[in-house]
Every structure is written in C-alpha cells, then in structure tokens.
mmCIF file of the N, C-alpha and C atoms, coordinates in Angstrom:
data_MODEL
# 
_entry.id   MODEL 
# 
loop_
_atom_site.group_PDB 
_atom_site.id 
_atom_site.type_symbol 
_atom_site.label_atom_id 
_atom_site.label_alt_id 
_atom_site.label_comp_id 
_atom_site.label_asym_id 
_atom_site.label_entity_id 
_atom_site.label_seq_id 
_atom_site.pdbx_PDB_ins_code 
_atom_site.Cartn_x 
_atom_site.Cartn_y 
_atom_site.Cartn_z 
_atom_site.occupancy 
_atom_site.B_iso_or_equiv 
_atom_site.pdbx_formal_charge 
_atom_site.auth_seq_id 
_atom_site.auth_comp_id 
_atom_site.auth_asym_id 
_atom_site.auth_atom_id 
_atom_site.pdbx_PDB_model_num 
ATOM 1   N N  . UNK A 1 1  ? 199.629 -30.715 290.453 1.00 0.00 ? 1  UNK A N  1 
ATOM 2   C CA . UNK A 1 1  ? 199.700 -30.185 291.800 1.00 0.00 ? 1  UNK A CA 1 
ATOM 3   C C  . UNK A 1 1  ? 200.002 -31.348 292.742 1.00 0.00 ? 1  UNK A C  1 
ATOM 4   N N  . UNK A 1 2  ? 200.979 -31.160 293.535 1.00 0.00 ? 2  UNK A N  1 
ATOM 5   C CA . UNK A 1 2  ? 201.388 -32.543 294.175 1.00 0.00 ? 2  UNK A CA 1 
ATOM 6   C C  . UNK A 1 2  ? 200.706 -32.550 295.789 1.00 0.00 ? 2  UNK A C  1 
ATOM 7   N N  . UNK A 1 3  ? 200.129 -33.816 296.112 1.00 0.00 ? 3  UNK A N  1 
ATOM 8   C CA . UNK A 1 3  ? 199.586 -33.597 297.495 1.00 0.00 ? 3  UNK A CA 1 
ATOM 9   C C  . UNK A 1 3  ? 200.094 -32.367 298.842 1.00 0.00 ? 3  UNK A C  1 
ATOM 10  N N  . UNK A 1 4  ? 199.293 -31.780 299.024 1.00 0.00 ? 4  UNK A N  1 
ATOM 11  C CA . UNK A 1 4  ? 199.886 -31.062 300.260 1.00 0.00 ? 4  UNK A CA 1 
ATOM 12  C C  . UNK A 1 4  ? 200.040 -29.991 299.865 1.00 0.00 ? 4  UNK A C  1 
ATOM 13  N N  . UNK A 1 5  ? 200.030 -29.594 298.284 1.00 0.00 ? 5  UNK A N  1 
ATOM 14  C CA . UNK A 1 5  ? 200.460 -28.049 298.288 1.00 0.00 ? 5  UNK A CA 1 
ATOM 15  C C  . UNK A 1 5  ? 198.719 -27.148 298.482 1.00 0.00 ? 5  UNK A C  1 
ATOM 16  N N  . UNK A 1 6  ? 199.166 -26.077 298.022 1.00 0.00 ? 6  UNK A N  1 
ATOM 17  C CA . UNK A 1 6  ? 198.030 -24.860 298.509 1.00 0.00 ? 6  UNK A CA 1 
ATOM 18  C C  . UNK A 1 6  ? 197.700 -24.503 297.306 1.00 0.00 ? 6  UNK A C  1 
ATOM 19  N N  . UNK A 1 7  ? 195.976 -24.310 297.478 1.00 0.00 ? 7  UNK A N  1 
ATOM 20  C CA . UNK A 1 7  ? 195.517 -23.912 296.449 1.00 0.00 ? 7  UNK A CA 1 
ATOM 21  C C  . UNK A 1 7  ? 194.586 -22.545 296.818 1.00 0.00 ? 7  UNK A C  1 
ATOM 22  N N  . UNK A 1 8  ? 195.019 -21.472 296.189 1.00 0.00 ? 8  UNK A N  1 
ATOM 23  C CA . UNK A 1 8  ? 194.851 -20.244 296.450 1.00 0.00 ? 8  UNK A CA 1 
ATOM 24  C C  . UNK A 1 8  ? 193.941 -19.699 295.158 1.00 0.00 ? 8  UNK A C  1 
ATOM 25  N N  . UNK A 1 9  ? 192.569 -19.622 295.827 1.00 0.00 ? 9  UNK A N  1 
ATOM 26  C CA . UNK A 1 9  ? 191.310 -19.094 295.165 1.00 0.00 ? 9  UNK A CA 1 
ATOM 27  C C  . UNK A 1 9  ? 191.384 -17.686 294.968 1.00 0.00 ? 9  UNK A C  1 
ATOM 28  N N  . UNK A 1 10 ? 190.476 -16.964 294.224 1.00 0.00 ? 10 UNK A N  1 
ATOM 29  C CA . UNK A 1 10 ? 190.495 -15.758 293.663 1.00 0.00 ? 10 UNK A CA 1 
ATOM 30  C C  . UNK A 1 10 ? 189.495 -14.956 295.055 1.00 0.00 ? 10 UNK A C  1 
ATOM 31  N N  . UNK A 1 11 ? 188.935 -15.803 296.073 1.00 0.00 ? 11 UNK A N  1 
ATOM 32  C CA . UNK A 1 11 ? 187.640 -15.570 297.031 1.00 0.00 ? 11 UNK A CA 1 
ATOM 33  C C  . UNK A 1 11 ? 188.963 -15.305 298.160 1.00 0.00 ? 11 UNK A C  1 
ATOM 34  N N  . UNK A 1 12 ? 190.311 -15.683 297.956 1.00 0.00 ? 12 UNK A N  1 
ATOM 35  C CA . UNK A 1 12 ? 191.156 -15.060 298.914 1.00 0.00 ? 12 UNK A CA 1 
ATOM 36  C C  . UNK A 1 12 ? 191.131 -16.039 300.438 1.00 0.00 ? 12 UNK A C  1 
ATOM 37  N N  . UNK A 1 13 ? 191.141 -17.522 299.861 1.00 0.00 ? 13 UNK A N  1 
ATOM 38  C CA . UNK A 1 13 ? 191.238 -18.478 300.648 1.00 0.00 ? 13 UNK A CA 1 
ATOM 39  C C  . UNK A 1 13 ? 191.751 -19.589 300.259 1.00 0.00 ? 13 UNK A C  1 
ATOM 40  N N  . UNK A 1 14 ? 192.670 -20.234 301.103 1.00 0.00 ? 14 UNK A N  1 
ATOM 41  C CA . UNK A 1 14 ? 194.048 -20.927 301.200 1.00 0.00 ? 14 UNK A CA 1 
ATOM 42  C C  . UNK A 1 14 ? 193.461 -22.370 301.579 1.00 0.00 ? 14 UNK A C  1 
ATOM 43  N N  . UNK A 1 15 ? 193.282 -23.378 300.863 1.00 0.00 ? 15 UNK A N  1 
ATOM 44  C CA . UNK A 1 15 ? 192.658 -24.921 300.537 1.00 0.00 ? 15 UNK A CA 1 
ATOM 45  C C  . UNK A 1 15 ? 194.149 -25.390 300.641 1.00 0.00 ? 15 UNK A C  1 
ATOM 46  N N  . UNK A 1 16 ? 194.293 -26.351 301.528 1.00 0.00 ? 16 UNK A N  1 
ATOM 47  C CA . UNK A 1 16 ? 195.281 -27.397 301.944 1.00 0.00 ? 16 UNK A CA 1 
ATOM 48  C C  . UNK A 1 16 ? 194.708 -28.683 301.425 1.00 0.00 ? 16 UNK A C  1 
ATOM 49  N N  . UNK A 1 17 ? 195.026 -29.379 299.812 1.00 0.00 ? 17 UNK A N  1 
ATOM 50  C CA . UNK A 1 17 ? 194.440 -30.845 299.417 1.00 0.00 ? 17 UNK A CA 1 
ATOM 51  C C  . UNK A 1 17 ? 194.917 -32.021 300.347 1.00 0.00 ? 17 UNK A C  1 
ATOM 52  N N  . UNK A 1 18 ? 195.679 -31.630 301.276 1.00 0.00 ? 18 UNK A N  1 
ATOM 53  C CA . UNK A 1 18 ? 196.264 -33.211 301.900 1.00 0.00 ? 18 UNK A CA 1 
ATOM 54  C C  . UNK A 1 18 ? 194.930 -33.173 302.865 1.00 0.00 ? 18 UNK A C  1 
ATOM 55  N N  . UNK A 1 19 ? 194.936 -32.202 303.614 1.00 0.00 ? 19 UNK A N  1 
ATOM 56  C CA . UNK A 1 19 ? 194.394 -32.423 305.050 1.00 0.00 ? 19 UNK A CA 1 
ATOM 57  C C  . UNK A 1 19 ? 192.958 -32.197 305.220 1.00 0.00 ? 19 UNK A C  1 
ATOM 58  N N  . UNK A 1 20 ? 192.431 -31.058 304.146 1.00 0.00 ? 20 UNK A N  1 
ATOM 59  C CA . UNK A 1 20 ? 191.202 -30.513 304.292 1.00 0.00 ? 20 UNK A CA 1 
ATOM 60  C C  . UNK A 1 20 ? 190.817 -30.733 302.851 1.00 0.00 ? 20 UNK A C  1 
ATOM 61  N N  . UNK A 1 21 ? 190.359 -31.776 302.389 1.00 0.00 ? 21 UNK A N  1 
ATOM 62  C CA . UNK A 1 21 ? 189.997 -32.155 301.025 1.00 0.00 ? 21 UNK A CA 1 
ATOM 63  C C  . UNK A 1 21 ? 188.812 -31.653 301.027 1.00 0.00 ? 21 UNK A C  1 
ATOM 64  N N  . UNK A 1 22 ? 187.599 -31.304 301.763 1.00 0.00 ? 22 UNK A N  1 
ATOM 65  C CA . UNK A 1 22 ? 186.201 -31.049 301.879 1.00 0.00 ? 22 UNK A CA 1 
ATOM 66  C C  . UNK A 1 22 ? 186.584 -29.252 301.480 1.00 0.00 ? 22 UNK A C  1 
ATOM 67  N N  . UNK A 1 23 ? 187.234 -28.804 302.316 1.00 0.00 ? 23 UNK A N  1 
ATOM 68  C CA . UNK A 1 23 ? 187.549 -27.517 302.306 1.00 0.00 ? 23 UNK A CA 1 
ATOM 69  C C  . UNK A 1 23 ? 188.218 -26.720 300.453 1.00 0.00 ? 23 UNK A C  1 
ATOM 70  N N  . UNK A 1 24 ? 189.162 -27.632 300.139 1.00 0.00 ? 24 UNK A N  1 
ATOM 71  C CA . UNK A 1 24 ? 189.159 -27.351 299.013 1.00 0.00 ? 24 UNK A CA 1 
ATOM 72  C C  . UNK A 1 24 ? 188.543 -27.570 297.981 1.00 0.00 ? 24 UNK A C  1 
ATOM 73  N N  . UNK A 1 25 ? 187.643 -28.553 297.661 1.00 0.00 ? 25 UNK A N  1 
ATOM 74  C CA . UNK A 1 25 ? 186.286 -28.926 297.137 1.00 0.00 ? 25 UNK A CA 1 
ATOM 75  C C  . UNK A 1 25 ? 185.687 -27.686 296.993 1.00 0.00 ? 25 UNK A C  1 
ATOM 76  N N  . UNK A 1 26 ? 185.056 -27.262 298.046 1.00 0.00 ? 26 UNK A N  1 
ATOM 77  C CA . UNK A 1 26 ? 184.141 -26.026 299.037 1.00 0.00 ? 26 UNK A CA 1 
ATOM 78  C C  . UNK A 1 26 ? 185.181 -24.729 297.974 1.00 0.00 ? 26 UNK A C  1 
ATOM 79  N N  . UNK A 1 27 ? 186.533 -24.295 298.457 1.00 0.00 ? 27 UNK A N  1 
ATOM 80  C CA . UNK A 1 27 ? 186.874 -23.505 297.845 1.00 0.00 ? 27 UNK A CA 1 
ATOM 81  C C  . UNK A 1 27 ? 186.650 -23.054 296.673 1.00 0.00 ? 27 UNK A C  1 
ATOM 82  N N  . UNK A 1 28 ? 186.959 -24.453 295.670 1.00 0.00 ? 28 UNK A N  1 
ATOM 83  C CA . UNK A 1 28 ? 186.823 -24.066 294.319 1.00 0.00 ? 28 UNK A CA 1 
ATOM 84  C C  . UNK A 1 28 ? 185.372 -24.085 293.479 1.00 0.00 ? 28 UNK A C  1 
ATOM 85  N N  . UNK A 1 29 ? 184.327 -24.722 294.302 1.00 0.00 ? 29 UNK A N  1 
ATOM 86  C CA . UNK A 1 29 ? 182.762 -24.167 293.667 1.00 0.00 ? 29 UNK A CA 1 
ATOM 87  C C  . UNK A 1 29 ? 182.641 -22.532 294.246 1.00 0.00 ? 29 UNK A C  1 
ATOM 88  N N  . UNK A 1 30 ? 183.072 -22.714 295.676 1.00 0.00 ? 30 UNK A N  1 
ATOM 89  C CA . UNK A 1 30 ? 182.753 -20.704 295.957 1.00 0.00 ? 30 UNK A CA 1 
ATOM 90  C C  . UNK A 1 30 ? 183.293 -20.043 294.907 1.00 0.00 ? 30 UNK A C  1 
ATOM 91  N N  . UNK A 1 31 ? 184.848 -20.350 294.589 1.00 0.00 ? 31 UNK A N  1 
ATOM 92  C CA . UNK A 1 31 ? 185.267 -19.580 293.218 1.00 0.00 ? 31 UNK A CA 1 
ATOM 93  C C  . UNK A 1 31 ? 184.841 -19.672 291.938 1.00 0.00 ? 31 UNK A C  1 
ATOM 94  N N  . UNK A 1 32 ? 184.269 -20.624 291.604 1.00 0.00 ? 32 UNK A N  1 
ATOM 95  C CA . UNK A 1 32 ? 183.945 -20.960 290.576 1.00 0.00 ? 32 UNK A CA 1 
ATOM 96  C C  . UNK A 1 32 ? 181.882 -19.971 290.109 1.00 0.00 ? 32 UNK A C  1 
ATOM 97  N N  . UNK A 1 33 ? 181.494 -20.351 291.508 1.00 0.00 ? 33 UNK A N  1 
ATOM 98  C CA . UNK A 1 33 ? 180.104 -19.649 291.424 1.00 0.00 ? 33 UNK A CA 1 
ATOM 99  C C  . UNK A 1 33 ? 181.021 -18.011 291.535 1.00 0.00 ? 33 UNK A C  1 
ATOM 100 N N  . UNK A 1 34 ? 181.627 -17.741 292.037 1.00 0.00 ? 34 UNK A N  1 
ATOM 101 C CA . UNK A 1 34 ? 182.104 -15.982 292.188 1.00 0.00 ? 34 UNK A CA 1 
ATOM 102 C C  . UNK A 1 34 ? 181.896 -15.546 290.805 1.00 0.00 ? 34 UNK A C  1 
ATOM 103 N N  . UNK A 1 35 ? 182.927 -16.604 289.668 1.00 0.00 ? 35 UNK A N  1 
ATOM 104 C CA . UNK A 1 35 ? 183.036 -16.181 288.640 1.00 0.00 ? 35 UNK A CA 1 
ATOM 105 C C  . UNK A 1 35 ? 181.975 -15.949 288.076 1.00 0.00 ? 35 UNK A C  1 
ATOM 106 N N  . UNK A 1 36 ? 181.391 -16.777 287.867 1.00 0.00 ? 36 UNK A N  1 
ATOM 107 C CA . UNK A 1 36 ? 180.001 -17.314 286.928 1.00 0.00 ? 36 UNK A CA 1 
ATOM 108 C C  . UNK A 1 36 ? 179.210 -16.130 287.218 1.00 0.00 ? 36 UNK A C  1 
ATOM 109 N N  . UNK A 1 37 ? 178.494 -15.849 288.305 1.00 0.00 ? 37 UNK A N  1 
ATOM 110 C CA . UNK A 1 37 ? 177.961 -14.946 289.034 1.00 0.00 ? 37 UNK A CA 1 
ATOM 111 C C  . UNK A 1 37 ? 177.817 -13.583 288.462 1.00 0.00 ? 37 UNK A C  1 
ATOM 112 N N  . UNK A 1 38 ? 179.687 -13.256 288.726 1.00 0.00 ? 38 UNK A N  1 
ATOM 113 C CA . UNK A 1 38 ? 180.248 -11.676 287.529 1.00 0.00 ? 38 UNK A CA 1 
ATOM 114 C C  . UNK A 1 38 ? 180.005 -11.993 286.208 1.00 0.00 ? 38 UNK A C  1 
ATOM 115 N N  . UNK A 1 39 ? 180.061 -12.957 286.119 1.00 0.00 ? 39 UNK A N  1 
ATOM 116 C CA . UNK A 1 39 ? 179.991 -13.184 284.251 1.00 0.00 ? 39 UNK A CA 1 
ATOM 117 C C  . UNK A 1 39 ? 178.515 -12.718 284.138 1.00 0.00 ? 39 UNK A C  1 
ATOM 118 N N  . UNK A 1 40 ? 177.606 -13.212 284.776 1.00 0.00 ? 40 UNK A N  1 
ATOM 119 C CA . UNK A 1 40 ? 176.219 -13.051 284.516 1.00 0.00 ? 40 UNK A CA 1 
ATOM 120 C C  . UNK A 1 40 ? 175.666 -11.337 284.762 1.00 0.00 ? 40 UNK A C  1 
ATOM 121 N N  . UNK A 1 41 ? 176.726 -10.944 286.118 1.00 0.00 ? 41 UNK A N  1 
ATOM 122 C CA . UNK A 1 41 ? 176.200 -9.486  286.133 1.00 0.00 ? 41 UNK A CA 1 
ATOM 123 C C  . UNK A 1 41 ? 176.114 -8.885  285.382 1.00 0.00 ? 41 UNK A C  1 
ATOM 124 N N  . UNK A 1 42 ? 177.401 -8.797  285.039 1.00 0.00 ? 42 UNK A N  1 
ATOM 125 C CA . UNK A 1 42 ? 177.846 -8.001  283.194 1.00 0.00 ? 42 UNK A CA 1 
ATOM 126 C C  . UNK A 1 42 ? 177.122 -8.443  282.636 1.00 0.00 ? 42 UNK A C  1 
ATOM 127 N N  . UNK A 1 43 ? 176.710 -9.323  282.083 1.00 0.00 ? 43 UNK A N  1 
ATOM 128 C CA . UNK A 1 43 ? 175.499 -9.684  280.904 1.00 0.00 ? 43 UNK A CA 1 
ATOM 129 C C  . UNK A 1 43 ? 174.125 -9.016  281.319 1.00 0.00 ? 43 UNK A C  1 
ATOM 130 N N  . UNK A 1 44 ? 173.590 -8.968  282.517 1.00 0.00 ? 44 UNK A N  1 
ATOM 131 C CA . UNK A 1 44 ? 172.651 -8.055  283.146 1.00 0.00 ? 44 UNK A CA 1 
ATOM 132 C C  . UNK A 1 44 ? 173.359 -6.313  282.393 1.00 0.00 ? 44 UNK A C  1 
ATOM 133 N N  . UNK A 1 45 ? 173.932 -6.169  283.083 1.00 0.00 ? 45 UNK A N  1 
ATOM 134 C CA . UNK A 1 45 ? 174.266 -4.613  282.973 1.00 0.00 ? 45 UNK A CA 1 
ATOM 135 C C  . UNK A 1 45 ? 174.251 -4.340  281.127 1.00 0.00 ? 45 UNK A C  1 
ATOM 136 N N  . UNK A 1 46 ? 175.040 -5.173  280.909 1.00 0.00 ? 46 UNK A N  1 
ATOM 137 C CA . UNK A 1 46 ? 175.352 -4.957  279.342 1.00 0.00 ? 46 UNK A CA 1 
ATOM 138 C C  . UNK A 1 46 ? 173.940 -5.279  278.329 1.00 0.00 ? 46 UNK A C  1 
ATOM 139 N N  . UNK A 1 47 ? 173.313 -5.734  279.291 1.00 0.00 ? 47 UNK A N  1 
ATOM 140 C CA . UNK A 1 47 ? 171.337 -5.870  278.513 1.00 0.00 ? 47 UNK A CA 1 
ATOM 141 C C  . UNK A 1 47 ? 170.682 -4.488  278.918 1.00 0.00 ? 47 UNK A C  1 
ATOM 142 N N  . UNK A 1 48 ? 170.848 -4.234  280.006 1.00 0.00 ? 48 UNK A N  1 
ATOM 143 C CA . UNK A 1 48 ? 169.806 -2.781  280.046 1.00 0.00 ? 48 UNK A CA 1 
ATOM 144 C C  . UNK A 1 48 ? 170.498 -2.044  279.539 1.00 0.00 ? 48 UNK A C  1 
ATOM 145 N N  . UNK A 1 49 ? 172.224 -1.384  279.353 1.00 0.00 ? 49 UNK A N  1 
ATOM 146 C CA . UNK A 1 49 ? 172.535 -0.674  278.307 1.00 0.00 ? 49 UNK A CA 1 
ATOM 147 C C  . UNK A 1 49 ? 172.268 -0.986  277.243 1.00 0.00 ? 49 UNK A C  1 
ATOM 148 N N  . UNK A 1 50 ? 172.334 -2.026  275.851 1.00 0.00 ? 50 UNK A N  1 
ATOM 149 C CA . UNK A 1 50 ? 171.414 -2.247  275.349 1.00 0.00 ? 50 UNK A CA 1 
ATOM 150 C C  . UNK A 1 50 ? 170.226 -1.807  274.986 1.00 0.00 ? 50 UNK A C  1 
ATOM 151 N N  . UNK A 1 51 ? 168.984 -2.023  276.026 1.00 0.00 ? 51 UNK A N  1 
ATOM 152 C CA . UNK A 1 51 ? 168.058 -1.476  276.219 1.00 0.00 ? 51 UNK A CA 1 
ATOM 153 C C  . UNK A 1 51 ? 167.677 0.246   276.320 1.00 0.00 ? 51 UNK A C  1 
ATOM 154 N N  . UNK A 1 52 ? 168.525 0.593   276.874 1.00 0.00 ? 52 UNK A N  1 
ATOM 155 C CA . UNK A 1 52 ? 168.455 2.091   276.888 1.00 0.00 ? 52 UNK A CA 1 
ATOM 156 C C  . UNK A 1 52 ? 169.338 2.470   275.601 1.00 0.00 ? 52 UNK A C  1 
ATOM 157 N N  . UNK A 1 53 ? 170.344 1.741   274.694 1.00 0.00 ? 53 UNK A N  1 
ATOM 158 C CA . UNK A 1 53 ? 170.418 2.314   273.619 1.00 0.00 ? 53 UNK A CA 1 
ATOM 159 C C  . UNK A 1 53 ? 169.290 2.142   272.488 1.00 0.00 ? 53 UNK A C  1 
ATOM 160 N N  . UNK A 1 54 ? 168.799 0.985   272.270 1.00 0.00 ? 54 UNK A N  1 
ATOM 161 C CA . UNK A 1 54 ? 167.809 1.182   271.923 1.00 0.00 ? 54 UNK A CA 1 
ATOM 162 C C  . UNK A 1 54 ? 166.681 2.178   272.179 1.00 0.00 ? 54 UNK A C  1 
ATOM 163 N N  . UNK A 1 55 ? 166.211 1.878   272.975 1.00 0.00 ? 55 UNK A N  1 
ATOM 164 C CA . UNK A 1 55 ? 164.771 3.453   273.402 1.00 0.00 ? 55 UNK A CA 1 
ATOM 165 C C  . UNK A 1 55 ? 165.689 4.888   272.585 1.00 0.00 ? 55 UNK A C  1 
ATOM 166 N N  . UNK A 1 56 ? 166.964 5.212   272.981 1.00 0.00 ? 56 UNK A N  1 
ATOM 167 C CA . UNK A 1 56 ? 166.949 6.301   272.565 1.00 0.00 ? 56 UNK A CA 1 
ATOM 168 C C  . UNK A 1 56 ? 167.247 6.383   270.846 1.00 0.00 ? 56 UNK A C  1 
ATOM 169 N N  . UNK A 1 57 ? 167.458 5.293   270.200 1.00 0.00 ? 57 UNK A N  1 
ATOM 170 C CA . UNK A 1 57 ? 167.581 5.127   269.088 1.00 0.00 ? 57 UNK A CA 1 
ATOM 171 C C  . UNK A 1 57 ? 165.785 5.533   268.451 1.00 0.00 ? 57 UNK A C  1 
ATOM 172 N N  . UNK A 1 58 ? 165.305 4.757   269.108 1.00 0.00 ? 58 UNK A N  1 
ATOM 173 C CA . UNK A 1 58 ? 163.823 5.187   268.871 1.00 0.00 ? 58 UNK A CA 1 
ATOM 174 C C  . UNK A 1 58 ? 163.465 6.071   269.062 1.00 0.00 ? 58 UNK A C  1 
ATOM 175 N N  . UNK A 1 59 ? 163.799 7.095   270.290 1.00 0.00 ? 59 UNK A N  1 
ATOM 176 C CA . UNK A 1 59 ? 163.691 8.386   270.482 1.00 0.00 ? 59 UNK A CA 1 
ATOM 177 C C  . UNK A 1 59 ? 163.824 9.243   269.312 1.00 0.00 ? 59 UNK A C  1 
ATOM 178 N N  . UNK A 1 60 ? 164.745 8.968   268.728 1.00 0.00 ? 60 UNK A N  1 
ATOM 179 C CA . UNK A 1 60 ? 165.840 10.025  267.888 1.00 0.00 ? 60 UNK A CA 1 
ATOM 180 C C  . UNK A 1 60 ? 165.026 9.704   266.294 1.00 0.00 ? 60 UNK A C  1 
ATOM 181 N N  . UNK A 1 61 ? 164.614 8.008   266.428 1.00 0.00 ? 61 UNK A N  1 
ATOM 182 C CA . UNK A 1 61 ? 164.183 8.144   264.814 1.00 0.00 ? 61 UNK A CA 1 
ATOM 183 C C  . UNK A 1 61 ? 162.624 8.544   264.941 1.00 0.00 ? 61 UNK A C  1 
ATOM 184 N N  . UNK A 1 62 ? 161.693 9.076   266.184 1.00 0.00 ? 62 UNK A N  1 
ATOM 185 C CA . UNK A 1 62 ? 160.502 9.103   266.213 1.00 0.00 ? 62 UNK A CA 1 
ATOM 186 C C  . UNK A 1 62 ? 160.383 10.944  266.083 1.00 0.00 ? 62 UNK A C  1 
ATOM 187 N N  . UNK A 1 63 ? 161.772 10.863  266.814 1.00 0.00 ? 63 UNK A N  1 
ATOM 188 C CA . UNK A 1 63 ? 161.484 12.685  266.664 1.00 0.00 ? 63 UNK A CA 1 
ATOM 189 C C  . UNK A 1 63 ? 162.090 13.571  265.000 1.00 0.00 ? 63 UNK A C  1 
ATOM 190 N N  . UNK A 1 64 ? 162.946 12.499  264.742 1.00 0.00 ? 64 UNK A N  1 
ATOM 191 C CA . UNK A 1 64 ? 163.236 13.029  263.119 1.00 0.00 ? 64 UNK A CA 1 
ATOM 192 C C  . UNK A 1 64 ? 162.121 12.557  262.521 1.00 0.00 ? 64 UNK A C  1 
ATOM 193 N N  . UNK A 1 65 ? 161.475 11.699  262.495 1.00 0.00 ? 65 UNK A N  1 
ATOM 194 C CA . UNK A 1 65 ? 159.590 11.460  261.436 1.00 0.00 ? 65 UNK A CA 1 
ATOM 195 C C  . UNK A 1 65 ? 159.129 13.108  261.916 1.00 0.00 ? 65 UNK A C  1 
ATOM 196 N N  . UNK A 1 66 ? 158.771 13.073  263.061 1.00 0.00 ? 66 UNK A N  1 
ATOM 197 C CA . UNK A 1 66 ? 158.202 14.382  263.663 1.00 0.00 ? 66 UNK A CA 1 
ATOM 198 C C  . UNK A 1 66 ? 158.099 15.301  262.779 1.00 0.00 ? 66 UNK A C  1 
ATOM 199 N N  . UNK A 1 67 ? 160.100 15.605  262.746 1.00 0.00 ? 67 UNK A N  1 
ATOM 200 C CA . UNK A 1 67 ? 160.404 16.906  262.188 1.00 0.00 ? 67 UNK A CA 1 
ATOM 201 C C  . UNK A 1 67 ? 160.105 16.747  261.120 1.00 0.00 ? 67 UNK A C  1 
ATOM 202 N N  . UNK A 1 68 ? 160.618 15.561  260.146 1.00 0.00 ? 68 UNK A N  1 
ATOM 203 C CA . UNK A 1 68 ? 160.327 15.870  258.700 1.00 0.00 ? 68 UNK A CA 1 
ATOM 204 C C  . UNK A 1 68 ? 159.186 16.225  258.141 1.00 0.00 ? 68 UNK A C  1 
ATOM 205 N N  . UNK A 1 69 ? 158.165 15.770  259.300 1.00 0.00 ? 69 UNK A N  1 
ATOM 206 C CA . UNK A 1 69 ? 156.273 15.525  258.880 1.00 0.00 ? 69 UNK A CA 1 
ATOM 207 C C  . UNK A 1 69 ? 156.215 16.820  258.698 1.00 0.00 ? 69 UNK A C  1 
ATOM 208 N N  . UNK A 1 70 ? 156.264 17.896  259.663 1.00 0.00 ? 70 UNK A N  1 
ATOM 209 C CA . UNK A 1 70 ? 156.122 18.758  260.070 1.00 0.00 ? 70 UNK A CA 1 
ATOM 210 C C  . UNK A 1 70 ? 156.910 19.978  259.152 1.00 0.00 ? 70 UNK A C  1 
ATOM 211 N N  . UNK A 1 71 ? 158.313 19.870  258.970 1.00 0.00 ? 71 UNK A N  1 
ATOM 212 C CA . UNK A 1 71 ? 158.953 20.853  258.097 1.00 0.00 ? 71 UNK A CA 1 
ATOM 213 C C  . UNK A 1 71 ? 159.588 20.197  257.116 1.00 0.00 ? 71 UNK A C  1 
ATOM 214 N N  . UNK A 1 72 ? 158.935 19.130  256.371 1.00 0.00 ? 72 UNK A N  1 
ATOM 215 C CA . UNK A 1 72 ? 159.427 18.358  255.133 1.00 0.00 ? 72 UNK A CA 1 
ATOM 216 C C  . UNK A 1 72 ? 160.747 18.497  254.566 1.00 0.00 ? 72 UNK A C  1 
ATOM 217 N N  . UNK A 1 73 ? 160.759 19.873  254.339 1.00 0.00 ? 73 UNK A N  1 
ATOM 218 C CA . UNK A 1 73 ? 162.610 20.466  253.106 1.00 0.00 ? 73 UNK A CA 1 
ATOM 219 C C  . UNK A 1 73 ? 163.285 21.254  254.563 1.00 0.00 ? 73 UNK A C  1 
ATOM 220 N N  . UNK A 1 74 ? 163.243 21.039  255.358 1.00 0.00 ? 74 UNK A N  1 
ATOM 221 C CA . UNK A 1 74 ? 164.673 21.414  256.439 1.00 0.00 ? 74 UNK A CA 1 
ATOM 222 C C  . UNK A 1 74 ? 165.553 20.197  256.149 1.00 0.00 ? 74 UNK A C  1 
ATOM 223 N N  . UNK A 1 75 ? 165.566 19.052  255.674 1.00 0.00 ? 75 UNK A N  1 
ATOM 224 C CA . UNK A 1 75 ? 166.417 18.203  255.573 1.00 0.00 ? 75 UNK A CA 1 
ATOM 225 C C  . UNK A 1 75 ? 167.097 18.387  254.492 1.00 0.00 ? 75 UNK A C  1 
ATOM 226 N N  . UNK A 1 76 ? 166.563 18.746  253.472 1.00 0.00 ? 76 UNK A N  1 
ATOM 227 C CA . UNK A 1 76 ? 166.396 18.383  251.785 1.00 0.00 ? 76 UNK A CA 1 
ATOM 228 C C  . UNK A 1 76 ? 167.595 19.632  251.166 1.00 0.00 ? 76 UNK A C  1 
ATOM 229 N N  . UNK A 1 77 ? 168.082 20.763  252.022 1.00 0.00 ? 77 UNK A N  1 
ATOM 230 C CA . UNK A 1 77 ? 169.012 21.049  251.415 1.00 0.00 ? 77 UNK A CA 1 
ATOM 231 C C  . UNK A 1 77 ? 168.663 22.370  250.612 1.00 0.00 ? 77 UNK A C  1 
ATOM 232 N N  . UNK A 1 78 ? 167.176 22.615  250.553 1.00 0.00 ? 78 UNK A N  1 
ATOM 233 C CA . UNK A 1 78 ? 166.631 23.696  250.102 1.00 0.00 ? 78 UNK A CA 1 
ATOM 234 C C  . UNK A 1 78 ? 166.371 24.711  250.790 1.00 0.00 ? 78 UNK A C  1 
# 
C-alpha cells in the first residue's frame, strides 16, 4: 500500500495513512475488534443451540426409558 492511499474498513470508514496515521491505527483495531466480537457471538449462539440440542436429546432418551419401562414389547415388534 503506497503512502497516501485509503484504507477502507469493513466499520465503513475511510483511514488516510499519510495524514491521519492515529486515525488509521484507530480504524483497523475498531475493525479488527468488530470481527473478533461476531466471531465470538456465533460461538455464543452456536453453544446454547448446542445446549438446547442436547436437553432435548435427553428429553427424547428419558421419555423412550419411560415408555419401554412401562410397555416393554411396543418396541419389540410383537
């Protein structure tokens, strides 16, 4: 990148390296934390789905014990 040109962040702000060196500094941690940030949300979101697939996995294998306890040969084909 040659002095003076523009560096255009994903945060939708225009860093001039000749003149405003502080400013583009500044730009690219704001973009850089933006990213990081989303990366982490999704890992949030994608843990409590997770989580709620699990529970209902447990759901499903607590209520088939249930049934089988209860009506043993409804499974069995007899």
């Amino acid at each position: 990148m040659e002095s003076g040109d523009l560096y255009y962040s994903s945060t939708e702000q225009y860093c001039d390296i000749k003149t405003k060196c502080s400013n583009f500094i500044k730009c690219i941690i704001i973009d850089k934390f933006r990213v990081i940030s989303e990366a982490l949300w999704h890992v949030f979101l994608l843990k409590n789905s997770l989580k709620g697939v699990m529970g209902r996995i447990k759901e499903v294998k607590l209520l088939t014990a249930e049934a089988e306890r209860t009506e043993p040969n409804a499974y069995k084909g007899v």
